[in-house]
TORTOR-534380 format. One record per residue (C-alpha): residue in one letter; y negated, z negated, x negated. Coordinates in nm, 4 decimals, decimal comma. Each point is the difference from the previous one (the first is absolute). Layout:
a / Y / Z / X $
...
END
This chain:
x / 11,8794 / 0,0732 / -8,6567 $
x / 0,0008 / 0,0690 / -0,3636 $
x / -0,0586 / -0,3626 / -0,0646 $
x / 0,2824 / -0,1706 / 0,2133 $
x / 0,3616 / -0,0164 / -0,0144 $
x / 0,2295 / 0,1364 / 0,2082 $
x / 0,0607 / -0,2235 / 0,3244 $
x / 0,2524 / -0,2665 / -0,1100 $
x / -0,0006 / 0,0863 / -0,3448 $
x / -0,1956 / -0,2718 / -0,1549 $
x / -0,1630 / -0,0728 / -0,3853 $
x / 0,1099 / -0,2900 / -0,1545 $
x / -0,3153 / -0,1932 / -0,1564 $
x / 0,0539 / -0,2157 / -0,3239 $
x / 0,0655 / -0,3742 / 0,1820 $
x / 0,2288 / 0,2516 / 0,2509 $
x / 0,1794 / 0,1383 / -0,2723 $
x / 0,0144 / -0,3451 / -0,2203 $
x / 0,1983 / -0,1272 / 0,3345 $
x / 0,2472 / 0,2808 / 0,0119 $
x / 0,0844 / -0,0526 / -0,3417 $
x / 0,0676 / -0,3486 / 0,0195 $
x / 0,2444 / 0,0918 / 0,2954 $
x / 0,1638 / 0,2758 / -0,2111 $
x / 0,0365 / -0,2589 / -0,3029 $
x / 0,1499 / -0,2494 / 0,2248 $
x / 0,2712 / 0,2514 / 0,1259 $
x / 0,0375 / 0,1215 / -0,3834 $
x / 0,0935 / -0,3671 / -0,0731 $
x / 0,2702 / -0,0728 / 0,2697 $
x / 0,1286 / 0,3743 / -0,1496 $
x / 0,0598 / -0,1609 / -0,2802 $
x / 0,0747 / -0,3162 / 0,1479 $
x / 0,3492 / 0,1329 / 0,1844 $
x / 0,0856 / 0,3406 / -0,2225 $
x / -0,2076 / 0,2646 / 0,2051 $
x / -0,0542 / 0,2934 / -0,2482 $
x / -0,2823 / 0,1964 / 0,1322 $
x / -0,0345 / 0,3707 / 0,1165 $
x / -0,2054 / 0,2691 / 0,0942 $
x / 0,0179 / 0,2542 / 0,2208 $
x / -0,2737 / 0,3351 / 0,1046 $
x / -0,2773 / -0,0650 / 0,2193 $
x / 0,0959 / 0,3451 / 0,1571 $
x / 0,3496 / 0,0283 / 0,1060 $
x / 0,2149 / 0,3028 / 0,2518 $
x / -0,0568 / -0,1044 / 0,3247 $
x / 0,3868 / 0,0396 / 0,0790 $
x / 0,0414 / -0,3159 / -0,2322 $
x / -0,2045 / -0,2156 / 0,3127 $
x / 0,0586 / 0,1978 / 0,3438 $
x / 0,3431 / -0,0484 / -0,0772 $
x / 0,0216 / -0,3629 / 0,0404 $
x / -0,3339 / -0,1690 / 0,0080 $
x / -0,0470 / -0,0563 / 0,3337 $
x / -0,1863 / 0,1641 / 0,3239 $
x / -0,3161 / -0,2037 / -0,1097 $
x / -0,0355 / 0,1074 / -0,3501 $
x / 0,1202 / 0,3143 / 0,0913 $
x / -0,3421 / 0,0758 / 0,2402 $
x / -0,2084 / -0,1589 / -0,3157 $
x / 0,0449 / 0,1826 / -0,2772 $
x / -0,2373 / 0,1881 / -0,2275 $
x / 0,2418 / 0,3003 / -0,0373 $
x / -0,1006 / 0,3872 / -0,0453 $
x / 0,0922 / 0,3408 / -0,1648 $
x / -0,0523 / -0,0426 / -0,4251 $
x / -0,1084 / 0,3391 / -0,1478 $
x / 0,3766 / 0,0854 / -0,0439 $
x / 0,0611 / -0,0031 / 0,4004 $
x / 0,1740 / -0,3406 / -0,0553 $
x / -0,0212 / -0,2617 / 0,2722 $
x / -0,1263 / -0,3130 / -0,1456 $
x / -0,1083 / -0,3551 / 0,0951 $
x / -0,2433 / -0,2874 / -0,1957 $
x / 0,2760 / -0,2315 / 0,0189 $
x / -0,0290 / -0,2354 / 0,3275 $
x / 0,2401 / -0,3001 / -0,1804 $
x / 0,2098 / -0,0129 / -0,3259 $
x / 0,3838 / -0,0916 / 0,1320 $
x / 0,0440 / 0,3687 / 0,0757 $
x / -0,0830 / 0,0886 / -0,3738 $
x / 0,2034 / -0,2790 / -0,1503 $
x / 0,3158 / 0,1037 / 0,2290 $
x / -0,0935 / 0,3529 / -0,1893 $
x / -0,0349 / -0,1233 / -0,3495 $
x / 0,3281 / -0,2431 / 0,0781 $
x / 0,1942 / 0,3592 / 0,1144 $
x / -0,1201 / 0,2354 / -0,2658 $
x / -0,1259 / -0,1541 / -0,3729 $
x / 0,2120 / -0,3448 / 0,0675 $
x / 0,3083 / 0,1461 / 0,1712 $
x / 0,2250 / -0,1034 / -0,3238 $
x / -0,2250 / -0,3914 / -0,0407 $
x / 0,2581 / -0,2840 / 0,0267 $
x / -0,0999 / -0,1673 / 0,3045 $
x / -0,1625 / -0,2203 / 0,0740 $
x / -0,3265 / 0,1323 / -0,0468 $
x / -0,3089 / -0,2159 / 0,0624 $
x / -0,3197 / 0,2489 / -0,0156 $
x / -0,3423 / -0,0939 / 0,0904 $
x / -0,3058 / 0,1843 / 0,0468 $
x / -0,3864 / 0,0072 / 0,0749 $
x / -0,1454 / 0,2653 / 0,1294 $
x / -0,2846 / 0,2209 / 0,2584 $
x / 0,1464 / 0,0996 / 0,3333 $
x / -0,1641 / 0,2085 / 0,2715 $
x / 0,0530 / 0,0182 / 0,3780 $
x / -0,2215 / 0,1630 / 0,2721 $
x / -0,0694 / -0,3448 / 0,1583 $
x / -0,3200 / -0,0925 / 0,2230 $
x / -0,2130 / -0,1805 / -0,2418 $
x / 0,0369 / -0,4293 / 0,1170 $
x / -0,0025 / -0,3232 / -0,1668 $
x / 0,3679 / 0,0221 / -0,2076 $
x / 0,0196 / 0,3909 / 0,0594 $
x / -0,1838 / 0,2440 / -0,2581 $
x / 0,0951 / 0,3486 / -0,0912 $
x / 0,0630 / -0,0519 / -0,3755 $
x / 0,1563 / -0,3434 / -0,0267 $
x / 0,1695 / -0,2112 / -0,2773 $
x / 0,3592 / -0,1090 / -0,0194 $
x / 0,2246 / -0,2155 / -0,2817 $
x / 0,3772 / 0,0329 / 0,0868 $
x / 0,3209 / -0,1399 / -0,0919 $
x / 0,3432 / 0,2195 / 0,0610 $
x / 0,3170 / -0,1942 / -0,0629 $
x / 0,2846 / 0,2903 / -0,0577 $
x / 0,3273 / 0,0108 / 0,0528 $
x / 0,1250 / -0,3055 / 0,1479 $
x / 0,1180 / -0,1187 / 0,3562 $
x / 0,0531 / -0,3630 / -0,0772 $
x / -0,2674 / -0,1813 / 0,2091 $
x / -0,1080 / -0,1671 / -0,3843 $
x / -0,2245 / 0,2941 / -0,0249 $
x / -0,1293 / -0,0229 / 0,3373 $
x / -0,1128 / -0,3784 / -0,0728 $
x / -0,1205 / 0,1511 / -0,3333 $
x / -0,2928 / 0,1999 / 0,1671 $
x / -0,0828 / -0,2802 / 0,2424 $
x / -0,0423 / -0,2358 / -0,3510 $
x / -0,1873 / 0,2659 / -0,1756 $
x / -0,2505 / -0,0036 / 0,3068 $
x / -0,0542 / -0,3329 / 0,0222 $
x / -0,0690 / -0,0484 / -0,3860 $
x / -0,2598 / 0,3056 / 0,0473 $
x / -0,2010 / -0,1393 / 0,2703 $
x / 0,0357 / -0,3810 / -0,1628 $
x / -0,1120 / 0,1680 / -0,2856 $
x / -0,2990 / 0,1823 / 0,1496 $
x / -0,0896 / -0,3199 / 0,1503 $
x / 0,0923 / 0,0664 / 0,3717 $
x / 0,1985 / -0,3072 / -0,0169 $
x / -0,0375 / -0,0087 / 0,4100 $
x / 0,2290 / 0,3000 / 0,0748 $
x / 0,3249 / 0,0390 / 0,1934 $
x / 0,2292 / 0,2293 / 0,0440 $
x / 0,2028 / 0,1424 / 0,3510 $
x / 0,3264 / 0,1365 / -0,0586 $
x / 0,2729 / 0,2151 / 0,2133 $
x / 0,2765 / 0,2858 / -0,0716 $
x / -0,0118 / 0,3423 / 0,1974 $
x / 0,3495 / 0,0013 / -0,0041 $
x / 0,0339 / -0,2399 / 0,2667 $
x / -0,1974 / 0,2549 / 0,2246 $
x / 0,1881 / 0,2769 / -0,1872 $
x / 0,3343 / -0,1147 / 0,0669 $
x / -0,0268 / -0,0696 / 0,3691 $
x / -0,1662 / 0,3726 / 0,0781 $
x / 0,2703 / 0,1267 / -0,2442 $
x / 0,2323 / -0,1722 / 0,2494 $
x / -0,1386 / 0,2404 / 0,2563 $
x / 0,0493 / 0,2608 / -0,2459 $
x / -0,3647 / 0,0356 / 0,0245 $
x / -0,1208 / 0,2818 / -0,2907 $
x / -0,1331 / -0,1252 / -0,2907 $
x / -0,3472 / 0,2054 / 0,0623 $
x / -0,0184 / -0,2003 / 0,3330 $
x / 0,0542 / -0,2876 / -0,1701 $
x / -0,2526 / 0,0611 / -0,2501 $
x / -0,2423 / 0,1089 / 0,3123 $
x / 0,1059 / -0,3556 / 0,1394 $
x / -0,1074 / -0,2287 / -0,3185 $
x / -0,3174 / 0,1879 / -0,0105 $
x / -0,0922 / -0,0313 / 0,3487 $
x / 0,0854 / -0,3862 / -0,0654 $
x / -0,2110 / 0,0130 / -0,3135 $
x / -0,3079 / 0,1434 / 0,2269 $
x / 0,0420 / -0,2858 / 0,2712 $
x / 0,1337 / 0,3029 / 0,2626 $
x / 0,2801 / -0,2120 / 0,1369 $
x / -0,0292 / 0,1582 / 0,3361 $
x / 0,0358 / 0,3952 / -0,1615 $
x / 0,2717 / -0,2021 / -0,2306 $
x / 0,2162 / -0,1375 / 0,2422 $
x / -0,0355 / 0,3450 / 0,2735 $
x / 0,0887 / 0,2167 / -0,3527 $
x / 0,3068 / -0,2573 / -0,0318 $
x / 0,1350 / 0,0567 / 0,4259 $
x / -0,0734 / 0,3856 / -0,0583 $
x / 0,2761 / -0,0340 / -0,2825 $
x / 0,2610 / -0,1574 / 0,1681 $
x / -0,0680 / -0,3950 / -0,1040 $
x / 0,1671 / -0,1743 / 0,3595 $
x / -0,1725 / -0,3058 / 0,1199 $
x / 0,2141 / -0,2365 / -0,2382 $
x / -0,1732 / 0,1473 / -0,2893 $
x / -0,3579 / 0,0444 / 0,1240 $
x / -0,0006 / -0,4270 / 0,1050 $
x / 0,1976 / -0,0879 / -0,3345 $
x / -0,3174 / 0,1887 / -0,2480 $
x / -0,2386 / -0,1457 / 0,3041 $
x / 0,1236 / -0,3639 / -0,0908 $
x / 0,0359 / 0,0673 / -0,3697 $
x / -0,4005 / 0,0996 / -0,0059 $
x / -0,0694 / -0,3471 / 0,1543 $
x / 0,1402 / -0,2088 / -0,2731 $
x / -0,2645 / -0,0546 / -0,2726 $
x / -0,0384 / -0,3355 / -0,2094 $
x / 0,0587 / -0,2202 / -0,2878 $
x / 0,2999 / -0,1051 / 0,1019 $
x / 0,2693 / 0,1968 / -0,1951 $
x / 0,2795 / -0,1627 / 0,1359 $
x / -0,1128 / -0,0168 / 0,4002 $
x / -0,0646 / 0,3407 / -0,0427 $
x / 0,3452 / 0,1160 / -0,1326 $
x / 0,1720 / -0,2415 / 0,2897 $
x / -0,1779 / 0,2007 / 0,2329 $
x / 0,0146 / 0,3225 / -0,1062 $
x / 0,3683 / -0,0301 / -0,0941 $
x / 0,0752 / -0,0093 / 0,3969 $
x / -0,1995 / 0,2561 / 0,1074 $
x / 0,1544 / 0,2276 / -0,2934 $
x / 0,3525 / -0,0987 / 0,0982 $
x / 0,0915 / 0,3505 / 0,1346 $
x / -0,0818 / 0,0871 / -0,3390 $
x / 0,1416 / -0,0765 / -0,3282 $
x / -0,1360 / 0,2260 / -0,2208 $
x / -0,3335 / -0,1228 / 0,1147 $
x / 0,1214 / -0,3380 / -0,0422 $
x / 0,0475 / 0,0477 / -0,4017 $
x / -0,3361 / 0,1142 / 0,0037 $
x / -0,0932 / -0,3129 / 0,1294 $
x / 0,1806 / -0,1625 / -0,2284 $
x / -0,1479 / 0,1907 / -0,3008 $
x / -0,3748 / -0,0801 / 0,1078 $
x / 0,0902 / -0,3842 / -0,0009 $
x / 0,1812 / 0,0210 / -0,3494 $
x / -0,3131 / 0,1591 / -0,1412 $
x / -0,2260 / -0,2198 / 0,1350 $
x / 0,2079 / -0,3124 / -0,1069 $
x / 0,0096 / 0,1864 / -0,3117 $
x / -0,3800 / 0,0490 / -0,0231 $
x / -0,0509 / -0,3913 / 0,0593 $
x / 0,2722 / -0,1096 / -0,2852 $
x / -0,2216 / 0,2620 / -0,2635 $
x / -0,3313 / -0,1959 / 0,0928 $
x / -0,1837 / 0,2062 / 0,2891 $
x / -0,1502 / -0,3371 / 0,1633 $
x / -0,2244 / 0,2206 / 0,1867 $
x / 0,0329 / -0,0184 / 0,4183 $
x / 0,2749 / 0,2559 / 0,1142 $
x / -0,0346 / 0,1757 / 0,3806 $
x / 0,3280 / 0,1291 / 0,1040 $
x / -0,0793 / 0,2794 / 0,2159 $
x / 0,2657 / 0,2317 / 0,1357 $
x / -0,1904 / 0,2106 / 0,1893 $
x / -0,1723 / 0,1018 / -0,3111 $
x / -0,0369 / 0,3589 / -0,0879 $
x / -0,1492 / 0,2015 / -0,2791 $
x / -0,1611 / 0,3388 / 0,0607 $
x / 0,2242 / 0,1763 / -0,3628 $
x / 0,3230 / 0,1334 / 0,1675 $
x / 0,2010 / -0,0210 / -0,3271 $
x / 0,0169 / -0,3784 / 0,0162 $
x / 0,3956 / -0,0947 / 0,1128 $
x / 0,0067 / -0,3760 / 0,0020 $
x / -0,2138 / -0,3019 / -0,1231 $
x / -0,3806 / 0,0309 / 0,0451 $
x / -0,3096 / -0,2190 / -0,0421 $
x / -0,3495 / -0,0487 / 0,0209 $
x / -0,2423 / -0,1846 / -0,1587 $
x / -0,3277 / -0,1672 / 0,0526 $
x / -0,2276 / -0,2434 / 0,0063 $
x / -0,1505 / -0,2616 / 0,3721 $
x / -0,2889 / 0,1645 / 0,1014 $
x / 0,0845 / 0,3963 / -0,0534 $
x / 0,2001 / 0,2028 / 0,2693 $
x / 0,1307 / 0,2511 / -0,2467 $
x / 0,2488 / -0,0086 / -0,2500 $
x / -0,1152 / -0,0109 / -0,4402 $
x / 0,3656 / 0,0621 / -0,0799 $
x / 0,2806 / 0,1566 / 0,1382 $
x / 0,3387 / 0,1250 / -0,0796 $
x / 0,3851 / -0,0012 / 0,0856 $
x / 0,3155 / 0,1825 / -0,0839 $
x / 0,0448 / 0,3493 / -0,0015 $
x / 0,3662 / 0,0816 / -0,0769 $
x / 0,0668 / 0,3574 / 0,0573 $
x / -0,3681 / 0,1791 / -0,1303 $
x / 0,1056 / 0,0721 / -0,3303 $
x / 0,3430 / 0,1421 / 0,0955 $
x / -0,2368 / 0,2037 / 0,2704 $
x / -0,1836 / 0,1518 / -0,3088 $
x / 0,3311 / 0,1183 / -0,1471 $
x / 0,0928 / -0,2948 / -0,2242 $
x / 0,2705 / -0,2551 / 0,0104 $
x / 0,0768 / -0,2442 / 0,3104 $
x / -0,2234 / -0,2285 / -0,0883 $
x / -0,1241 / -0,3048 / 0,1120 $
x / -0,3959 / -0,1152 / -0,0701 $
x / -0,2347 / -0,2798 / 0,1226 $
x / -0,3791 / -0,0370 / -0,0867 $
x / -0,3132 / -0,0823 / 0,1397 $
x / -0,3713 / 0,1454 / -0,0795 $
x / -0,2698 / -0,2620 / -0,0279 $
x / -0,3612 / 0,1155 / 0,1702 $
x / -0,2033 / 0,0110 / -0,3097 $
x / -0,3150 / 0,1244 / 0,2186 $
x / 0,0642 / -0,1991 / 0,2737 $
x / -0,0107 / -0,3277 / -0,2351 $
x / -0,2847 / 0,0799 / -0,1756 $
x / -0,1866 / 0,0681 / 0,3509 $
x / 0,1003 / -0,3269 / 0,1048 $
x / -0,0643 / -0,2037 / -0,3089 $
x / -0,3470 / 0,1714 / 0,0093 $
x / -0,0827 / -0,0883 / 0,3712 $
x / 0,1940 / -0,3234 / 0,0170 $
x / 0,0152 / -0,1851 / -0,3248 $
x / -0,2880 / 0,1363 / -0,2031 $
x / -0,0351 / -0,3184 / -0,2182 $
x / 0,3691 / 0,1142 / -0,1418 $
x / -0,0829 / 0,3324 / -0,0487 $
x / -0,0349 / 0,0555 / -0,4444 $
x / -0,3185 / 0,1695 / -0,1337 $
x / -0,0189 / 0,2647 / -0,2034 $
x / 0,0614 / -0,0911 / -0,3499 $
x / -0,3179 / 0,1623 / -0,1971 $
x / -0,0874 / -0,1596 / -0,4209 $
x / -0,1471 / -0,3182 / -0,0514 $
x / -0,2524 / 0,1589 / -0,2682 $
x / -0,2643 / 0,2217 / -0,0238 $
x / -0,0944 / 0,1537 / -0,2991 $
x / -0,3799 / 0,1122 / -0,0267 $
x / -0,2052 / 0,1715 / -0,2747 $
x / -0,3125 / -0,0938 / -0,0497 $
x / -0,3509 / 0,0826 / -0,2227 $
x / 0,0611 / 0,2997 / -0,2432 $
x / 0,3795 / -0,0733 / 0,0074 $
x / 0,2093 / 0,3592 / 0,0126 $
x / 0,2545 / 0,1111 / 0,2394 $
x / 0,2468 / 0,0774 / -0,2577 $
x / 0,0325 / -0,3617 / -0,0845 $
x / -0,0086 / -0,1255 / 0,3335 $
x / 0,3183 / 0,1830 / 0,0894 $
x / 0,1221 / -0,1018 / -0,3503 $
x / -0,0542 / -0,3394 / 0,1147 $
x / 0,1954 / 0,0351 / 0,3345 $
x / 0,2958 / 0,1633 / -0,1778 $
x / 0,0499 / -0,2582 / -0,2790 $
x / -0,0267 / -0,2344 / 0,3179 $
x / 0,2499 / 0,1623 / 0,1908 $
x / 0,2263 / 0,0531 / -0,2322 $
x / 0,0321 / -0,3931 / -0,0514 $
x / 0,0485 / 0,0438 / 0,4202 $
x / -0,3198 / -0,1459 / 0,1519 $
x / -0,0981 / 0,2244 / 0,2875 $
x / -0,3544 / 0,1408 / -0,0538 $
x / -0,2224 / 0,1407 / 0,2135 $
x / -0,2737 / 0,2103 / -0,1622 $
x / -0,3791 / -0,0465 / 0,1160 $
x / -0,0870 / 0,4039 / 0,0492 $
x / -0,2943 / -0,0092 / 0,2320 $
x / -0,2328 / -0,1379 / -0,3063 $
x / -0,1019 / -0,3516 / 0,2000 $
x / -0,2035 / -0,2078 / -0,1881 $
x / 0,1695 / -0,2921 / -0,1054 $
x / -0,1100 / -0,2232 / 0,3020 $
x / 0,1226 / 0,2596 / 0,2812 $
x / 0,2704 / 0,0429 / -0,2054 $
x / 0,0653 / -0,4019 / 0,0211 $
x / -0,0414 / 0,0007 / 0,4000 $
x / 0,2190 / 0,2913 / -0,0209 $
x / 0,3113 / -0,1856 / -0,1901 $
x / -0,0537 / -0,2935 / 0,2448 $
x / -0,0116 / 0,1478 / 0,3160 $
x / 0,3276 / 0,2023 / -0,1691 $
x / 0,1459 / -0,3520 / -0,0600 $
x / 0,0056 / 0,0513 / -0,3771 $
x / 0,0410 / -0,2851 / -0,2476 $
x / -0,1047 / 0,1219 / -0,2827 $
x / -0,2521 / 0,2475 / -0,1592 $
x / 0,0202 / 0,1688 / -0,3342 $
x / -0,3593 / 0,1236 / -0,0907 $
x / -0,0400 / 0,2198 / -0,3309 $
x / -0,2994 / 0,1404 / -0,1087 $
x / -0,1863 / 0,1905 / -0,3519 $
x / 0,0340 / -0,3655 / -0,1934 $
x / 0,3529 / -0,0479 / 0,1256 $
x / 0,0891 / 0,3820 / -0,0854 $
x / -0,1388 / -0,0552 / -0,3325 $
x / 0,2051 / -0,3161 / -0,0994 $
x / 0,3354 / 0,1275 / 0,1802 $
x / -0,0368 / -0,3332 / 0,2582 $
x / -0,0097 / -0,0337 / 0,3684 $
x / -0,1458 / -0,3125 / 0,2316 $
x / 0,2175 / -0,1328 / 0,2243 $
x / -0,1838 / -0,1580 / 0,3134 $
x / 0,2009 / -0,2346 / 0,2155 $
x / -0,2124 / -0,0038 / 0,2870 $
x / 0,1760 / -0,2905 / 0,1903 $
x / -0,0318 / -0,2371 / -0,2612 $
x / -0,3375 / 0,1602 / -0,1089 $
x / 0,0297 / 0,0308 / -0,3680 $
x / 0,0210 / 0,2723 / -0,2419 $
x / 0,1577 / 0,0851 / -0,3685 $
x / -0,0236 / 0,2628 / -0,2051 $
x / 0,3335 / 0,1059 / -0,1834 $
x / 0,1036 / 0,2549 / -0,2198 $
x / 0,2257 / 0,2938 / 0,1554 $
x / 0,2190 / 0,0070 / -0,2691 $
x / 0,1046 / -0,4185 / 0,0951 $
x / 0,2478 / 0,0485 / 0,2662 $
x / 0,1037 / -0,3255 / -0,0067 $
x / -0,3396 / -0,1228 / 0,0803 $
x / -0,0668 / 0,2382 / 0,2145 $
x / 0,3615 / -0,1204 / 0,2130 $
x / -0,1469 / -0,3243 / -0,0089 $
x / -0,3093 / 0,0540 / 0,1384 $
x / 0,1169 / 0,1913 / 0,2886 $
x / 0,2575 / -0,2376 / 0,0602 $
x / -0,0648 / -0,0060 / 0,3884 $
x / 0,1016 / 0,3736 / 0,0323 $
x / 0,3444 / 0,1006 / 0,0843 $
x / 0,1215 / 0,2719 / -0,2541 $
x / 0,1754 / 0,3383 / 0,1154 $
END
């Protein structure tokens, strides 16, 4: 037991972690890209901050107990929560709008499957303080240049707004716990339990066949899709806007470059209860689950005791990538970048000027890797090859003696010796090597 991890917690091994990186570098670039400033937050957080608002699913999944001081606390299950936190409390008096992004370790309680593990990996982008359906186009671009970035060039996204749904079971004056009870039941695929939970709260016949007809329409065809939907929402204008809103954004999305295929999807639900309008999802052809979600969540922050205001953001599946990259695509996945030169003594040569050697090396920024198991020089040859080394540098009691080193290229095959005091030469001769 001693020698596994716990179940769904999972090492990360070098080509593993050489993956996640590149994801986390991508997501660091389109920060940069579009004015995302980036945050952190605890890994262990009250568990108030989550029940409150997180969702029935999250809410049965977290890692929460009793700290030492009797305090109830959680590994946090998803980052939005602790942003709508940081947003009420250390950025109350920040001129909006705020664009923060983050990368960090969640934790939920899940049954270990492919896309679901305990400790998991997410890069997120919260845009802060603005309504205008700009910003909810804004996090659908930012998506799209991830994933094109990443190289899922294949991906698509399905959008909705849960204030469609909202509005007609506020209609009914339906609480907005039932409704939240709803949108997860959706979210789970319980249509049955979600449409009895509606009739038990007073939603008449009208409204029960208007959401029924509203989950049917699904496609590619924004405008279709609005026709339709537009008459079956007639009873309801407030609804209607919403409407309106998710076909702005979208047309929105398309003018700021997302060329990616677009599901509309009004049936769709998300299983957070703090989202209020626009949501999405995005993947990829041949997966079933999402990579990347988010939507707009315009009343958390005042929930947490901070200002009305509005928020939208999204949390890309940093684990669930990397799993499918790994499975999938393996050719694109990037190795682990190790040096491209081994440094060996040999003979009577001392240890002090070995390590000499690889500072006045490193110090001009070659990666080095030291030969410490005392190979002779051809192991240590098979060694650098099978390593995928270019170069050797081999010093021994003569080379000590005359302050030199010998340079071995070993895919040309040919060898100088050159004093370690001649950087230039030195530059030259390892010309093939990439300096840090």
């Amino acid at each position: 037991m001693l020698l596994d991890t716990p179940r769904g917690m999972d090492d990360l091994l070098p080509r593993e972690v050489a993956l996640k990186r590149r994801i986390e570098e991508v997501i660091r670039e389109v920060f940069k890209l579009y004015g995302y400033l980036e945050v952190e937050t605890p890994t262990v957080e009250y568990y108030e901050l989550f029940a409150l608002k997180s969702g029935e699913e999250i809410r049965e999944r977290m890692f929460d107990f009793v700290d030492k001081g009797g305090r109830r606390v959680v590994l946090r299950p998803e980052v939005t929560a602790s942003i709508a936190r940081l947003v009420a409390s250390k950025l109350k008096a920040a001129a909006p709008p705020l664009r923060l992004g983050y990368i960090a370790d969640c934790y939920r309680y899940d049954e270990p499957q492919w896309g679901r593990r305990r400790r998991f990996w997410q890069g997120g982008f919260e845009l802060i303080g603005s309504k205008d359906p700009l910003a909810d186009a804004e996090i659908l671009e930012v998506s799209y240049e991830v994933f094109n970035r990443i190289g899922l060039r294949d991906h698509y996204f399905k959008v909705g707004h849960v204030g469609i749904l909202r509005e007609i079971l506020r209609s009914y004056h339906v609480d907005e716990k039932i409704q939240d009870r709803v949108l997860t039941l959706l979210d789970r695929k319980m249509t049955v339990e979600a449409f009895n939970l509606m009739k038990e709260n007073g939603v008449d016949g009208d409204g029960i066949r208007a959401i029924e007809d509203l989950m049917k329409l699904e496609g590619t065809d924004l405008r279709k899709i609005s026709m339709d939907a537009s008459n079956i929402l007639s009873p309801w204008k407030s609804a209607c806007r919403d409407l309106e809103d998710l076909c702005e954004i979208v047309d929105l999305a398309r003018e700021g470059g997302v060329e990616s295929r677009i599901v509309i999807s009004l049936g769709l639900a998300r299983g957070l209860e703090y989202y209020t309008g626009f949501i999405f999802e995005q993947s990829v052809p041949d997966l079933r689950i999402a990579l990347n979600g988010g939507g707009r969540y315009d009343n958390l922050i005042e929930l947490f005791g901070g200002k009305p205001t509005p928020a939208v953001g999204c949390a890309v599946g940093i684990t669930r990538i990397m799993q499918y990259i790994l499975e999938k695509r393996a050719g694109e996945a990037p190795t682990p970048s190790r040096p491209k030169i081994l440094l060996t003594g040999i003979a009577d040569v001392s240890r002090k000027y070995v390590v000499r050697v690889a500072k006045v090396l490193r110090k001009m920024g070659f990666g080095i890797e030291v030969e410490v198991l005392s190979r002779r020089l051809p192991s240590a040859i098979e060694y650098a090859l099978k390593s995928g080394m270019r170069f050797m540098i081999i010093v021994g009691g003569r080379e000590e003696a005359e302050e030199k080193i010998s340079v071995r290229d070993l895919e040309l095959r040919r060898q100088v010796e050159l004093s370690l005091s001649d950087r230039e030469k030195i530059v030259e001769a390892l010309s093939g090597v990439e300096r840090v």
